[in-house]
N, C-alpha and C positions, 0 to 999 in steps of 0.2 A: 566587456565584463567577463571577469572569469569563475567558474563555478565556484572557488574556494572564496571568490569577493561574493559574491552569492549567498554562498550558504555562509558566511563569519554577518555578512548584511541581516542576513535573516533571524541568525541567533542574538545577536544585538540588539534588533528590533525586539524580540518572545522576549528578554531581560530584563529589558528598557518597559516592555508591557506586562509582564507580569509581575516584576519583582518590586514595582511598586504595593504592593498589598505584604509585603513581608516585615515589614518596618527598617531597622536599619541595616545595612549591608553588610555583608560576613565578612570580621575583620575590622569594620569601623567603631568606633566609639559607644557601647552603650548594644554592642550586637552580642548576641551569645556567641557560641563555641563556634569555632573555623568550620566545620563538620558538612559545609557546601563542598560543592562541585565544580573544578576548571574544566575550561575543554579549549583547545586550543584547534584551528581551522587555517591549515597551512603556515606561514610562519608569524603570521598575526597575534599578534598579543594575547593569552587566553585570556578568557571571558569566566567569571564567574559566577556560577550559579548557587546562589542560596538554599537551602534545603527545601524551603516551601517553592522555589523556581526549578528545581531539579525534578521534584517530584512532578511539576507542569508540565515539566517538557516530557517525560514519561507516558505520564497518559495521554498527550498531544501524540507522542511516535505509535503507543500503542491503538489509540483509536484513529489512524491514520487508516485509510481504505484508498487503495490504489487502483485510479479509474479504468487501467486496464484489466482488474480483475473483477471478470465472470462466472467464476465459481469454477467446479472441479470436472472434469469431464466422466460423464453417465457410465462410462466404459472401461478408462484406461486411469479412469481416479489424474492425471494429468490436470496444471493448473493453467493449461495455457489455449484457453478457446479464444477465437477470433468473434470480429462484429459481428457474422452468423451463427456463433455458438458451433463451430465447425471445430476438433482439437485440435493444435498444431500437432501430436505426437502421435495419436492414431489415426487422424483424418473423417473420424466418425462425427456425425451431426451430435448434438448435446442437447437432453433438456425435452421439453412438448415438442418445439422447433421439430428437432433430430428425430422423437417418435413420429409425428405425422410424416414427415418425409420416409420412414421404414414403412408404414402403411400405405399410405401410396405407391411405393415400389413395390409393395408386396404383392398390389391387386391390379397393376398394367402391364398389360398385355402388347408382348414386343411384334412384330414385324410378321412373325410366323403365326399370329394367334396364341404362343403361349407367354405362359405365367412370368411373372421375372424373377427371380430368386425371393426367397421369403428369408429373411435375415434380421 
């Protein structure tokens, strides 16, 4: 399978399921004005979307939440923390995580007896 079989599969499915509640199809018999939306996904036949399916698929992309994202990093404002809230861009811990770990290194005591850096 390939990504544009994919994603034309998936849009067909949202049309095929959503645009049933729109009544008749834009362009058909008895539908108001043309005033939907084509999209077309590689060289596939576009696909399209009704007004009331267009506006679906909108708020489907915009409340769409991307499970790699963790939020912003404490530090560098950077969007890209890892599974321990570690930033890829500054390398600083993020979050309670990242504070308890600066407290803890702030009050252990290395090799010589002293402090570690307080940071």
């Amino acid at each position: 399978m390939t990504m544009a079989g994919d994603v034309g599969r998936a849009l067909d499915e949202f049309v095929r399921r959503v645009g049933v509640f729109d009544g008749p199809a834009v362009g058909a018999p008895g539908a108001g004005p043309a005033d939907g939306v084509e999209m077309r996904v590689g060289a596939a036949a576009p696909v399209r979307l009704s007004p009331g399916t267009a506006r679906a698929f909108v708020e489907a992309l915009r409340a769409y939440q991307d499970p790699r994202d963790r939020g912003s990093c404490d530090h560098c404002g950077g969007p890209r923390l890892d599974d321990n809230f570690v930033c890829a861009d500054c390398g600083q811990p993020s979050g309670l995580f990242g504070q308890l770990l600066r407290e803890r290194a702030a009050r252990f005591e290395g090799p010589g007896g002293e402090l570690g850096p307080a940071s």
